[in-house]
Backbone bond lengths (Angstrom), bond angles and torsions (degrees), N, CA, C in turn:
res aa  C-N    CA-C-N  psi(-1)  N-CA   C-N-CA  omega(-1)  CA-C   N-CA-C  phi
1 X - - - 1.469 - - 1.530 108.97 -
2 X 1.572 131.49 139.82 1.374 129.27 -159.78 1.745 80.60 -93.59
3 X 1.490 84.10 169.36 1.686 105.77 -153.50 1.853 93.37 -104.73
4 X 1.252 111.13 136.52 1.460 98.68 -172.52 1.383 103.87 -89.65
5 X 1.086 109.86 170.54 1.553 125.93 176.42 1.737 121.54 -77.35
6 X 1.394 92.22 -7.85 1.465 88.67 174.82 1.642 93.60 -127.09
7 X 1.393 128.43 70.37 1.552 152.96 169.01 1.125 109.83 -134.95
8 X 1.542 97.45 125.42 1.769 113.09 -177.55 1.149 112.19 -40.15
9 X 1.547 133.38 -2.12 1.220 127.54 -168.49 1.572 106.77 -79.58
10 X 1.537 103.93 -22.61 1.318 104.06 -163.06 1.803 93.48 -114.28
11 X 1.003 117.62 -11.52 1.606 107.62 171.17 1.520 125.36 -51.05
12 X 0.850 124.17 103.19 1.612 145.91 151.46 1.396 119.19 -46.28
13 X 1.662 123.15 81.92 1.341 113.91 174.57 1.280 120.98 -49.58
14 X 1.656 115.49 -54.76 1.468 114.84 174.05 1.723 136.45 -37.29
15 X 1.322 102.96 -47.92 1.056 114.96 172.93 1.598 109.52 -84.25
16 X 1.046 127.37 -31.36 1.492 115.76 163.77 1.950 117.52 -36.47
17 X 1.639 79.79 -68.82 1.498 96.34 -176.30 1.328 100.11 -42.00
18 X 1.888 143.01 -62.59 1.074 115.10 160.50 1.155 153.19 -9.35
19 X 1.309 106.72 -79.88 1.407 110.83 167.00 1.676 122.79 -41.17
20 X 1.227 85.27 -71.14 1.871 91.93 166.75 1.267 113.52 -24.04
21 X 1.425 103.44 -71.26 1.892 92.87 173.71 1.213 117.53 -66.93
22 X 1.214 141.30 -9.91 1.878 132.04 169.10 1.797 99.39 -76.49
23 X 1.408 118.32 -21.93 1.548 102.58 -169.81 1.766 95.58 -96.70
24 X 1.266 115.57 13.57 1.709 100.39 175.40 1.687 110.99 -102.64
25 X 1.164 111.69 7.70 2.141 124.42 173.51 1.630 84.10 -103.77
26 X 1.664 94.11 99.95 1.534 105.19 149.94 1.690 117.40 -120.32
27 X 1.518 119.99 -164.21 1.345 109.60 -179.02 1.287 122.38 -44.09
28 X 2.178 105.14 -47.04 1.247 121.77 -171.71 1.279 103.32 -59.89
29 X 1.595 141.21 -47.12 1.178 110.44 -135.14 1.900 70.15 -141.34
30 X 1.072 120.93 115.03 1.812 136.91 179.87 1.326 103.34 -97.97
31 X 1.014 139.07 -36.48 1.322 153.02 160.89 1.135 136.87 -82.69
32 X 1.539 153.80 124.61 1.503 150.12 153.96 1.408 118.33 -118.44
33 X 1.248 105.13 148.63 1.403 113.43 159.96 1.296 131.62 -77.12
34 X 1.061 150.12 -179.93 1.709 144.08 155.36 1.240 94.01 -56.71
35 X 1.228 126.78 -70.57 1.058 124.55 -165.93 1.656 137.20 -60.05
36 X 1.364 108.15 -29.94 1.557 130.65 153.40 1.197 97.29 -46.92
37 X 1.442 136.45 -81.28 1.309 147.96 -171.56 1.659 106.79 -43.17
38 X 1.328 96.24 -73.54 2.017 91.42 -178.73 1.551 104.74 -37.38
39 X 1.444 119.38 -65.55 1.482 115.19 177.24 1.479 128.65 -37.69
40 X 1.479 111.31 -41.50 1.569 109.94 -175.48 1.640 93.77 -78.14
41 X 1.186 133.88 -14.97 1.523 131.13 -173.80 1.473 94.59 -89.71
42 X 1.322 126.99 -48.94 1.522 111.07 -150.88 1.190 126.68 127.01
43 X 1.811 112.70 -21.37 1.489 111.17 -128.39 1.682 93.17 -127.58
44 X 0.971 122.17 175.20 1.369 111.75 159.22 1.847 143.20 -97.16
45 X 1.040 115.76 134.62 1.657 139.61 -149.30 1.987 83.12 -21.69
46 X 1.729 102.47 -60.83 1.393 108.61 -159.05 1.200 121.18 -63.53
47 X 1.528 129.92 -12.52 1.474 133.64 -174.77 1.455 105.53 -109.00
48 X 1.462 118.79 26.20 0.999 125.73 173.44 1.676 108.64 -112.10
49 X 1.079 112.39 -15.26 1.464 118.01 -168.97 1.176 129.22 -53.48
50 X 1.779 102.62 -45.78 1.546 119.24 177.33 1.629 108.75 -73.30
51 X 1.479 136.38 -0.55 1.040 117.17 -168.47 1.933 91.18 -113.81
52 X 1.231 112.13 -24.81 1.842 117.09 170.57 1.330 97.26 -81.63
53 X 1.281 156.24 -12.49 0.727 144.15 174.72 1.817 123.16 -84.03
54 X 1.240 105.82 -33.92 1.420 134.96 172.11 1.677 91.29 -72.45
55 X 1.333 131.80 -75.70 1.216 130.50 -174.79 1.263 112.39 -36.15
56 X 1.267 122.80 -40.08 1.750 117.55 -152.79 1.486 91.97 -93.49
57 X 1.695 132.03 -39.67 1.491 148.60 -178.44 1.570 82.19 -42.15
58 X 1.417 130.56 -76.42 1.246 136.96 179.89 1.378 126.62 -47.77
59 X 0.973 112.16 -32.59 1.548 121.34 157.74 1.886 105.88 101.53
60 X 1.262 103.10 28.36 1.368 126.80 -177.12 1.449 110.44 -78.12
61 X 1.583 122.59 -52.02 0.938 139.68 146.83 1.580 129.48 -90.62
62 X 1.634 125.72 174.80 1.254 109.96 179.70 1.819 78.02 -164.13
63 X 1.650 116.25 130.88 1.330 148.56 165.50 1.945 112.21 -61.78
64 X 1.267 95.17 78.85 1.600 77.70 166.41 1.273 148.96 -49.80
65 X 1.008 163.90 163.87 1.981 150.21 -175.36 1.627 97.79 -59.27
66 X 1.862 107.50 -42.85 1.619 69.81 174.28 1.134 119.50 -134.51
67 X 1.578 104.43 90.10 1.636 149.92 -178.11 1.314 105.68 27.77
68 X 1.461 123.61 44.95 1.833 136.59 162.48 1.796 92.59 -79.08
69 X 0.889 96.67 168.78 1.593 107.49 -174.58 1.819 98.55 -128.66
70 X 1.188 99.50 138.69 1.580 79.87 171.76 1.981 82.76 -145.94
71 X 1.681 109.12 -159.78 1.278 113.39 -157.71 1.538 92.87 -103.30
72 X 1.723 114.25 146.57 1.435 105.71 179.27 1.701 101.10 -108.95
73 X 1.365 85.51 -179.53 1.811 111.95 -148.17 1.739 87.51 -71.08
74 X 1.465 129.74 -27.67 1.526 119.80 177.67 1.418 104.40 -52.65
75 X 1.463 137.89 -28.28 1.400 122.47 159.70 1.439 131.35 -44.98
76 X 1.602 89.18 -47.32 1.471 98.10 -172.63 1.768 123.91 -73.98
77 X 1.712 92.63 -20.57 1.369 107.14 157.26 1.893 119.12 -57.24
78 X 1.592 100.16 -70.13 1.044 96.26 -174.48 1.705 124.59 -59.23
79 X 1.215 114.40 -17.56 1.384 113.71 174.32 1.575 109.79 -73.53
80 X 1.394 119.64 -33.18 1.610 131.93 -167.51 1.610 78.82 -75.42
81 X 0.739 156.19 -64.59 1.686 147.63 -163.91 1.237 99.44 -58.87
82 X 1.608 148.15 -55.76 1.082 151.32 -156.49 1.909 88.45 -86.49
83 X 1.153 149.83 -6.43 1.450 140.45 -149.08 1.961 88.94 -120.32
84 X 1.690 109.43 -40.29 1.244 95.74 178.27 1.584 114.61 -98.57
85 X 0.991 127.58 27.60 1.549 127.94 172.80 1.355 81.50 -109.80
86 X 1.477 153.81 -88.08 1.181 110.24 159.63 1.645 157.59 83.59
87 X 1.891 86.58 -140.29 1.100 111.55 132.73 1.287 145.11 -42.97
88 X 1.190 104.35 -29.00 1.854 103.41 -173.31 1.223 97.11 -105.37
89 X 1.791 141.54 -22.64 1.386 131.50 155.36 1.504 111.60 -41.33
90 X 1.092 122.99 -65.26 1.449 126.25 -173.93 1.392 108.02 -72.87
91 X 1.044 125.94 -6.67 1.484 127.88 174.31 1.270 97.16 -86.50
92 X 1.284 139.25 -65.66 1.409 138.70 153.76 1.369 147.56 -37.31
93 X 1.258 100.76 -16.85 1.676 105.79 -170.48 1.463 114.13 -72.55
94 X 1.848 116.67 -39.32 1.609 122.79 174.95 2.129 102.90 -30.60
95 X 1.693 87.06 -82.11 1.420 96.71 174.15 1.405 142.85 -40.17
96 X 1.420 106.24 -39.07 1.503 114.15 150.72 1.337 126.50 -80.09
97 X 1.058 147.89 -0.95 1.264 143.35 125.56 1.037 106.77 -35.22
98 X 1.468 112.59 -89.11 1.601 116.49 -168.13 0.820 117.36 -18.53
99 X 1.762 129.11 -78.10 1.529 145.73 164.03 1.431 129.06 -27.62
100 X 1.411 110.58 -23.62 1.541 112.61 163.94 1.265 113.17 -93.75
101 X 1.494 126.86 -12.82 1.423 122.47 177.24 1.114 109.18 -91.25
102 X 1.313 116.73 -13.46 1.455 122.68 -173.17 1.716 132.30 -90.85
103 X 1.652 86.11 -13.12 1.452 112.96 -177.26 1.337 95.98 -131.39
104 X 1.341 135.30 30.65 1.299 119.18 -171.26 1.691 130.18 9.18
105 X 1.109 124.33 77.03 1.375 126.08 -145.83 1.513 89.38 -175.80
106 X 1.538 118.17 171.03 1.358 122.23 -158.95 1.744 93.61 -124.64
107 X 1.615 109.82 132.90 1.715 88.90 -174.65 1.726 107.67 -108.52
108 X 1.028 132.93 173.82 1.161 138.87 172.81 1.587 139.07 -107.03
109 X 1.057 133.84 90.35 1.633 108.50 179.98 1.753 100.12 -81.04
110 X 1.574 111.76 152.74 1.387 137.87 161.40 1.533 147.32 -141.01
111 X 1.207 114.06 150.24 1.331 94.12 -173.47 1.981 102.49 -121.80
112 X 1.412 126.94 -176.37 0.823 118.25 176.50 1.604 101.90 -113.97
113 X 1.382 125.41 119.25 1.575 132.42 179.66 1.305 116.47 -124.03
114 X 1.318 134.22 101.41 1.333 154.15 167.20 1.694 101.10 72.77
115 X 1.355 110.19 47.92 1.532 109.90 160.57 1.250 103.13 107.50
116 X 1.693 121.16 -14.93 1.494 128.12 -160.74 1.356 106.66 -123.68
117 X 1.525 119.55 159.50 1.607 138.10 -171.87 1.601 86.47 -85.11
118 X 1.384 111.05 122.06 1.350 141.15 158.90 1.468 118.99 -68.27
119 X 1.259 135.69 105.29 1.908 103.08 177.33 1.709 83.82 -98.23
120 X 1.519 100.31 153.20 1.472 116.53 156.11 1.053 120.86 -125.45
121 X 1.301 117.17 17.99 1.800 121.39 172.06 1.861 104.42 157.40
122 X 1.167 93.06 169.20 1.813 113.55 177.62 1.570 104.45 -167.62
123 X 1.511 84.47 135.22 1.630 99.66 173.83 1.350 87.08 -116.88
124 X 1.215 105.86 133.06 1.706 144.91 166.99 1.718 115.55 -85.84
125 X 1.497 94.53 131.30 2.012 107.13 174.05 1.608 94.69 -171.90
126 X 1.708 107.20 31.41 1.678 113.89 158.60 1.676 90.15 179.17
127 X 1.894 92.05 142.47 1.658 98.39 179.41 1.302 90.60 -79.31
128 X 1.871 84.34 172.33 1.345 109.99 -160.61 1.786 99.36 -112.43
129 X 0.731 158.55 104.34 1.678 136.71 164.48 1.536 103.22 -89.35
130 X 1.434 126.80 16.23 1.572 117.38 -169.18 1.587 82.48 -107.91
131 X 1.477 131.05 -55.96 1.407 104.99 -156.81 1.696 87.84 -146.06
132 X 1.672 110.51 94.76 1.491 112.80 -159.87 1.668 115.40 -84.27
133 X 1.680 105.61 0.45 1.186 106.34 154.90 1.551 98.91 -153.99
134 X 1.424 106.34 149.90 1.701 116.96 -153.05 1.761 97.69 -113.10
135 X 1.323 122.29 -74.59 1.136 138.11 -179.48 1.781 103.61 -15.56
136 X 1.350 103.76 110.62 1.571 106.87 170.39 1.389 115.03 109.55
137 X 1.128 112.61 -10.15 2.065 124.92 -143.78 1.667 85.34 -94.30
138 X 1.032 97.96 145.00 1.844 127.12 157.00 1.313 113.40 -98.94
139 X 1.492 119.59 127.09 1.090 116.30 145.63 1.748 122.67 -148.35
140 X 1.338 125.05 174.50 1.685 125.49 -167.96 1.581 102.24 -59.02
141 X 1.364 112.94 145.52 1.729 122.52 -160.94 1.733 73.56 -85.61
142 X 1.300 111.31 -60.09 1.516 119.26 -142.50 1.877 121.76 -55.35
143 X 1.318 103.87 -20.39 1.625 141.19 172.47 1.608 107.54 -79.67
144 X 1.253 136.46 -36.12 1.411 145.90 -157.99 1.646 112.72 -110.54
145 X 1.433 106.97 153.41 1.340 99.12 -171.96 1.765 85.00 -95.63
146 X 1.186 151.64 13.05 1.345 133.32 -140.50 1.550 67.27 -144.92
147 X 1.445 144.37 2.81 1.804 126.67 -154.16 1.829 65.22 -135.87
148 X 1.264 127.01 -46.03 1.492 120.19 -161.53 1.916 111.43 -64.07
149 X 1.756 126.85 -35.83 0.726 154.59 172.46 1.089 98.36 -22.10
150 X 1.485 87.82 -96.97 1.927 138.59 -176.63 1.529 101.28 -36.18
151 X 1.165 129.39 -50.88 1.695 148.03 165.18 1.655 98.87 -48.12
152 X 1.133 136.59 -51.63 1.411 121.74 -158.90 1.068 119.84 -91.91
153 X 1.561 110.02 -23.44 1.492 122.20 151.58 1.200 143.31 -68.07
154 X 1.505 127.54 -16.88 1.008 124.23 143.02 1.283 132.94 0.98
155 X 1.625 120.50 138.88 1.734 109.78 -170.84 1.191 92.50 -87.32
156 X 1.519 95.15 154.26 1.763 106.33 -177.70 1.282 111.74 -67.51
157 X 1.767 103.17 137.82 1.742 97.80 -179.26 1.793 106.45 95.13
158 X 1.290 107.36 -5.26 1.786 105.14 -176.09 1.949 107.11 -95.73
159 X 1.150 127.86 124.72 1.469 112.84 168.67 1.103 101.15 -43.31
160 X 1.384 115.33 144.44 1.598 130.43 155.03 1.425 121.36 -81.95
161 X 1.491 110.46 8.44 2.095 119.11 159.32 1.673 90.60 58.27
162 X 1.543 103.78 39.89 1.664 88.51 161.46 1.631 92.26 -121.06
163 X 1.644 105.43 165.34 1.300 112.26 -172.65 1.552 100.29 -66.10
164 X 1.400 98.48 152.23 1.671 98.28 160.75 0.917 140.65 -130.36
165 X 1.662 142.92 169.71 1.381 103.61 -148.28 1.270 143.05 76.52
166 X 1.492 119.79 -15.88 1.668 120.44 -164.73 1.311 92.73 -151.83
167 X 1.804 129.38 149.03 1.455 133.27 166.42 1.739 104.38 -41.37
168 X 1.053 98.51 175.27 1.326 115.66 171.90 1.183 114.60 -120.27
169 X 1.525 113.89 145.41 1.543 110.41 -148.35 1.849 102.57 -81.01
170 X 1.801 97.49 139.53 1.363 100.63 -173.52 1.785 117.72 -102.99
171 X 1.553 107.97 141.91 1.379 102.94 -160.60 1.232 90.21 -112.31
172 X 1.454 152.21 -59.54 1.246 154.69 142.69 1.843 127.48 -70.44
173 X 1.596 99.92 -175.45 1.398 102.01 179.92 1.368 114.50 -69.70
174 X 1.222 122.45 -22.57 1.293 154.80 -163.72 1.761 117.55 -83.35
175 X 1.051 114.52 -35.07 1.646 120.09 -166.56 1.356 97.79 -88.55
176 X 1.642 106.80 149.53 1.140 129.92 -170.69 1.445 89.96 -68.29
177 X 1.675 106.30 167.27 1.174 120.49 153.42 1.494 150.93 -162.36
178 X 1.733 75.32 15.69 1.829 97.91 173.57 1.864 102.49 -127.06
179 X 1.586 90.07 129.96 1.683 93.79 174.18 1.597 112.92 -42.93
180 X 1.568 128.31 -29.62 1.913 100.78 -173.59 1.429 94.83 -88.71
181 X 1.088 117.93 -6.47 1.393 95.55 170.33 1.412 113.11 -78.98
182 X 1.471 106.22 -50.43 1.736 107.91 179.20 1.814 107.42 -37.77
183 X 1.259 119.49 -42.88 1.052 134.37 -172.28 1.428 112.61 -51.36
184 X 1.241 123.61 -67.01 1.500 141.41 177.67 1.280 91.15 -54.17
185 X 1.775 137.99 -53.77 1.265 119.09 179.51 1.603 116.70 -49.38
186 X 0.954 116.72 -50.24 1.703 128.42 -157.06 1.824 90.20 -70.72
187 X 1.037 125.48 -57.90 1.491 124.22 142.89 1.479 124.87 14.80
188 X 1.164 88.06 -103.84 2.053 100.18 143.02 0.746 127.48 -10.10
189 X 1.030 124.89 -92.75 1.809 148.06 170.25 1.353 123.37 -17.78
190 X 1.398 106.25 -48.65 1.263 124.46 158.37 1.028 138.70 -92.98
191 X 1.541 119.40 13.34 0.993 127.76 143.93 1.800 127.40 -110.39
192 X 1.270 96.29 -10.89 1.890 97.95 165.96 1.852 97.08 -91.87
193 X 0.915 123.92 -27.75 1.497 129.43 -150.69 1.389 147.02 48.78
194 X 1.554 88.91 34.55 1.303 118.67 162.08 1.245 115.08 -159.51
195 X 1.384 107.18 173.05 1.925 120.60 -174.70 1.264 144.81 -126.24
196 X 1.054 135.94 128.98 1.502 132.25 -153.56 1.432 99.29 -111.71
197 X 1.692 102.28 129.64 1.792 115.78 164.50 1.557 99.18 -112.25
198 X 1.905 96.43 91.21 1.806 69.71 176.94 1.577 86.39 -117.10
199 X 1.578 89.01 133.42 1.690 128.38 167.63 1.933 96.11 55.24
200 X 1.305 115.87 19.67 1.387 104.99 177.74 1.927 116.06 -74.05
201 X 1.219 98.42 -48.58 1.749 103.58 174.16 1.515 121.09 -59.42
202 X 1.579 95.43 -59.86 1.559 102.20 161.12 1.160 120.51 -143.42
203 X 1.332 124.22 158.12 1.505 133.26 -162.23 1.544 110.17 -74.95
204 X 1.468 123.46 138.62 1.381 111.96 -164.83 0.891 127.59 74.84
205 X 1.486 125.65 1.61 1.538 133.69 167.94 1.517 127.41 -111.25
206 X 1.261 129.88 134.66 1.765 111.37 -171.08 1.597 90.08 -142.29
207 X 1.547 104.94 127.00 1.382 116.72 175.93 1.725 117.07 -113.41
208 X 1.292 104.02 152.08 1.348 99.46 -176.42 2.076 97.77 -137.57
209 X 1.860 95.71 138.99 1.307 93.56 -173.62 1.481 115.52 -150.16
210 X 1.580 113.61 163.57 1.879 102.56 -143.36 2.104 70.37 -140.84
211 X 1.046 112.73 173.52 1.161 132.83 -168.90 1.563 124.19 -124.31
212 X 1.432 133.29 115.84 1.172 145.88 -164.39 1.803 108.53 -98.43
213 X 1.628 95.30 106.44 1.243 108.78 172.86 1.868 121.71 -94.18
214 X 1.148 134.19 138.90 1.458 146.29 177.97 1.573 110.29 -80.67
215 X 1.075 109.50 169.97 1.608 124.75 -169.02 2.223 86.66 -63.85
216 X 0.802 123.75 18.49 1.821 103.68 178.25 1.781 84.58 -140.96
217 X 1.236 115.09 13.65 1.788 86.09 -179.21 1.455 128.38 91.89
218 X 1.000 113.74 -27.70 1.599 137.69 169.03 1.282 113.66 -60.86
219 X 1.422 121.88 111.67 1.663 116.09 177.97 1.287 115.61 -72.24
220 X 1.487 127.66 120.65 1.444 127.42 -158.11 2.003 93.86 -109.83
221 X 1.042 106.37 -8.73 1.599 99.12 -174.23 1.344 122.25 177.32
222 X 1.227 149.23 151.85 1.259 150.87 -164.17 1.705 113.44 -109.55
223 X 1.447 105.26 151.11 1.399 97.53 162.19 1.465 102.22 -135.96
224 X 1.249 116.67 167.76 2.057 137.12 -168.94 1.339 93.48 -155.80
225 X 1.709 75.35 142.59 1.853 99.17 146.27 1.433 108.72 -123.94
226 X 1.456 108.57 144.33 1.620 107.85 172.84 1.929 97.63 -104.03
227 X 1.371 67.78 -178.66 1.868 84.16 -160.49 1.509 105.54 -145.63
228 X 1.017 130.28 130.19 2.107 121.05 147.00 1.811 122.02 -36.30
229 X 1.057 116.66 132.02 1.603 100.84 -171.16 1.723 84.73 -64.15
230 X 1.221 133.06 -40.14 1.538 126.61 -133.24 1.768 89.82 -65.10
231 X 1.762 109.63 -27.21 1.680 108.15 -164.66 1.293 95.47 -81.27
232 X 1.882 145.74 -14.81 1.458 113.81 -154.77 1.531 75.18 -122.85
233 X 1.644 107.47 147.95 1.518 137.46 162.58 1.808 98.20 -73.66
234 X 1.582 123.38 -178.12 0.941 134.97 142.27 2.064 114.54 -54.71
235 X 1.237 94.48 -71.07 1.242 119.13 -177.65 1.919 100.41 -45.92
236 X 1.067 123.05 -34.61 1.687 113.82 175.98 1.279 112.53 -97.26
237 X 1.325 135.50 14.06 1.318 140.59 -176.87 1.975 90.13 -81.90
238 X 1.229 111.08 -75.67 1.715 89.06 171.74 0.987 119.49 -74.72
239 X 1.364 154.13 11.28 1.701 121.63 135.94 1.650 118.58 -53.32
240 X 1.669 116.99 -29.52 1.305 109.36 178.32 1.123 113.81 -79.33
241 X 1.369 121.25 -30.66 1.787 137.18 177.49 1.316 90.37 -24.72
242 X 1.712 108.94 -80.14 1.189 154.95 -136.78 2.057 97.00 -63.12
243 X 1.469 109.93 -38.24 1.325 131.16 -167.14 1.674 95.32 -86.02
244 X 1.088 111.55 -56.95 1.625 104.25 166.16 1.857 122.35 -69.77
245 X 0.887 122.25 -18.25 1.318 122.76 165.13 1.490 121.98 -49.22
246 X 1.684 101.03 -57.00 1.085 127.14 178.81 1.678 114.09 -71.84
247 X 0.834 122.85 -27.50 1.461 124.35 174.94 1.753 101.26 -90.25
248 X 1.168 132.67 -31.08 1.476 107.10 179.78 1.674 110.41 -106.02
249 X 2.024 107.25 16.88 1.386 110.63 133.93 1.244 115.18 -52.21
250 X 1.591 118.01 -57.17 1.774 99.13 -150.46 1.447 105.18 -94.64
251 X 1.579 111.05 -2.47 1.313 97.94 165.71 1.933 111.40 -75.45
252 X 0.900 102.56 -32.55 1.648 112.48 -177.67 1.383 108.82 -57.17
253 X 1.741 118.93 -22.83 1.117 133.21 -163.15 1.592 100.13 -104.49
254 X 1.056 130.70 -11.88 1.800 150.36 -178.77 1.550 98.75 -86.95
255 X 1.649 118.24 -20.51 1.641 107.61 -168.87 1.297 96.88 -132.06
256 X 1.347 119.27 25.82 1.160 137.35 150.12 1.465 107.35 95.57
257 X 1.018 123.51 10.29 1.811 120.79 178.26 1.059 118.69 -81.25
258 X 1.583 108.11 93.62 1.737 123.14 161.94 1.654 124.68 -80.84
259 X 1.429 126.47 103.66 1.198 134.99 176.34 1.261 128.90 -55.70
260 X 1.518 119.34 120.23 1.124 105.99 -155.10 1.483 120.68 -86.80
């Protein structure tokens, strides 16, 4: 029987004890001492050291002058990342609606996270049997028209966090699998300004995807619609291009990006 993830097998005292101490700075009490802290734990002041010490290295915590502990600003980071994905769902959703009702087809918002296609939502106006719930899911940038996007935009001069040196992993008959080729694709992309997954992720599927720019110009995330190959011609692949372009204009235009 597989071992669950929430079995002592996998419990982490160290990092417990962490946490534990990041959830004892609430409104009431913004500040602690070692010693406040050892007390609300149990434990003593000194075997607490290596785990505030690790926290603050991280910037989780931060040591006041006179040695109160309070919470550091890497929270406030990591929550500001979690506040505009977000934000940019609900900033997005009007337009993606539309676009899936409009193409009867299911649309996508994404982001790109450690080399991989992010979903942060889908509005539905066709079932899905490929991915029957989206929200949260990983999958390969390099296979996807919504992973191909996010890839071409990249700032110049940034790795693109694909392996190198080695094929790229293949999901169909269809998916790329050598970086100059990926290359010449991404190429493309940026020069039609948008991207085609046809049948590369999965077979029988063809995606099309346009790119989400922020109030500085910077593409912060992608949106797609997938499709059945049997429903798109050659010849209607850019009318949908063209339909997603235009929709992650006005989302681009929702996060304030005016073209100059």
């Amino acid at each position: 029987m597989p071992v669950s993830p929430r079995s002592p097998r996998y419990h982490s005292t160290s990092l417990a004890r962490a946490l534990t101490i990041l959830d004892l700075f609430e409104p009431g009490t913004p500040t602690l001492s070692a010693t406040q802290i050892a007390r609300s734990l149990r434990v003593r002041p000194g075997s607490l050291y290596p785990a505030l010490s690790t926290l603050g290295r991280f910037g989780y915590l931060e040591r006041r002058p006179d040695k109160r502990f309070r919470l550091g600003l890497k929270l406030l980071e990591r929550g500001h990342t979690i506040l505009l994905h977000l934000d940019l769902y609900e900033r997005a959703r009007p337009a993606l609606r539309q676009l899936a009702q409009a193409l009867s087809a299911n649309a996508h918002l994404a982001v790109l996270h450690q080399g991989q296609v992010l979903y942060l939502g889908r509005e539905e106006a066709a079932p899905s049997a490929v991915f029957p719930s989206i929200v949260g899911r990983l999958v390969p940038a390099h296979c996807t028209a919504l992973g191909k996007v996010l890839l071409a935009h990249l700032p110049p001069g940034e790795n693109r966090r694909l392996p190198a040196g080695r094929p790229l992993e293949r999901r169909t008959a269809r998916t790329i699998t050598s970086l100059r080729r990926l290359e010449v694709e991404l190429a493309g992309v940026l020069a039609r300004g948008y991207a085609v997954d046809n049948e590369e992720l999965h077979e029988g599927v063809v995606c099309v995807a346009a790119p989400i720019r922020d109030h500085a110009g910077g593409v912060v995330a992608a949106i797609s619609v997938s499709l059945l190959k049997a429903r798109v011609t050659e010849a209607r692949i850019e009318k949908i291009a063209q339909d997603v372009v235009r929709s992650a204009a006005r989302i681009s235009g929702a996060m304030g990006y005016r073209p100059a």
